[in-house]
N, C-alpha and C positions, 0 to 999 in steps of 0.2 A: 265604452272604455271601462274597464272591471278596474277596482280600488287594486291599490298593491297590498300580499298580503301584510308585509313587512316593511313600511314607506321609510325608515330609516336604515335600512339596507343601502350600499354602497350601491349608485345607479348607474347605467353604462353610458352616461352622459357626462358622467363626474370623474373626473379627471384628478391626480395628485392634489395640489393644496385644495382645491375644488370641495372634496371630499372633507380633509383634514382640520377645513374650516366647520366644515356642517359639524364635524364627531366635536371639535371645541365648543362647539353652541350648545348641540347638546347635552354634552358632562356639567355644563354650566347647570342643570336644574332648573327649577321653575323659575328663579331672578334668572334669568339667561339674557347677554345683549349682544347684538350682532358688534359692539367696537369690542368688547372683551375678547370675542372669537378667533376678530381681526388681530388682535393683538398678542393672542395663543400662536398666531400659524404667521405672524408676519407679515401683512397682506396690509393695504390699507382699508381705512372703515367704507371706503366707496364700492373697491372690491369685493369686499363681505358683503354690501347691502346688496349688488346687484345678482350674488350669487344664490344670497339669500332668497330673492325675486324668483333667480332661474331657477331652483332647486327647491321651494316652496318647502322653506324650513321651519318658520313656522306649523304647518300645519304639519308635517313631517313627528316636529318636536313633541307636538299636543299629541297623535298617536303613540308615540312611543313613552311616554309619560301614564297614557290610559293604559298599557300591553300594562306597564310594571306596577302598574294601583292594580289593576287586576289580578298579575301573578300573585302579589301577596296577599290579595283579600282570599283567593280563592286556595293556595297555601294553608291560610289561615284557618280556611271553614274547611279543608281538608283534616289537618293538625286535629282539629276539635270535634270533627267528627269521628274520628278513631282513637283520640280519648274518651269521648262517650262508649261508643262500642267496647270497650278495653273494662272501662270499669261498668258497665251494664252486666260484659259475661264473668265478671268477678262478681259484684252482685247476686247472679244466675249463682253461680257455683256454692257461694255461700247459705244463699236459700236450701238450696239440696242438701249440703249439711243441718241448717237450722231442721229442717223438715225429718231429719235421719232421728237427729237429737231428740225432735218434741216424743215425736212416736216412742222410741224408745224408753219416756220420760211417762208416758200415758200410757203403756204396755206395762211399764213397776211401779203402776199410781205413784209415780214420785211429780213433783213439782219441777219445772224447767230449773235450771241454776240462774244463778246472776250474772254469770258468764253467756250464758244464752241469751239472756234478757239484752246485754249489752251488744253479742254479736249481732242481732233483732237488730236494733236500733243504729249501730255502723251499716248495718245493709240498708236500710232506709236513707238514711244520708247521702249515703255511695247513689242511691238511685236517684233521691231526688239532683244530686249535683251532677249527673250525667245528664238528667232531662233537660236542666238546665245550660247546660253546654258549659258551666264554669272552666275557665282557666286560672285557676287560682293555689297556690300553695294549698290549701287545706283541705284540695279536691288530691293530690298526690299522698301526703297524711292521712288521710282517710283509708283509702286506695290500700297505704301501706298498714295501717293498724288493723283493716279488714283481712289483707293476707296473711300478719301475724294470726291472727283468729283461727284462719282456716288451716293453720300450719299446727297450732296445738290441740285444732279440733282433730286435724288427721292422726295426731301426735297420740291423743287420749283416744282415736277408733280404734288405734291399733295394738292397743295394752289389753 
């Protein structure tokens, strides 16, 4: 016998309130009780329990309870994985400017600015807080004060 893939899927054994009992149970969350169920769908608590029985809603529930801890852990490490990559290739990008700059800078024996010094240091941030995986307000601030950077760096290439 192969598991179902979806065990809180409507089964072709479950009939009207049958069903309508189980979907009560389960919207109830993890306090969930079979007389609550009974009393969403109108049934008595002896009929919920034996449907409960037949229809093995517990274990039903505990699946569909695991499906949606999963969807959103795995959401989650989705989400933060493509805020890493996001601000990694901003990082990247800003590097290549710092690197345009130093040269440039060691081409007219001049000294970096302090503006460079600082975009340096936003870009180290930016990376250390993507290796980190931060979701945190000060990882999107950053984020944005590094592309302010590279907006005035482009700004002053282009003069």
């Amino acid at each position: 016998m192969t598991a179902e893939p979806y065990p809180w899927v409507r089964r072709t054994t479950e009939r009207g309130k049958a069903y309508d009992a189980f979907q009560a149970y389960l919207r109830q969350g993890p306090r969930r009780t079979i007389t609550a169920a009974a009393e969403d769908v109108g049934i008595s608590r002896d009929s919920a329990q034996e449907l409960s029985t037949r229809h093995d809603w517990v274990a039903r529930s505990i699946a569909y309870d695991q499906h949606i801890a999963s969807a959103a852990t795995d959401g989650l490490a989705n989400q933060m994985a493509s805020a890493r990559d996001d601000n990694l290739a901003l990082a990247d990008k800003l590097r290549g400017h710092l690197v345009d700059q130093l040269e440039r800078c060691m081409l007219n024996n001049e000294d970096p600015s302090v503006r460079w010094s600082q975009a340096l240091g936003a870009m180290v941030r930016l990376e250390e807080h993507a290796f980190r995986l931060k979701d945190d307000p000060k990882t999107s601030a950053a984020r944005d004060k590094v592309q302010g950077l590279l907006d005035r760096l482009d700004k002053a290439n282009q003069t």
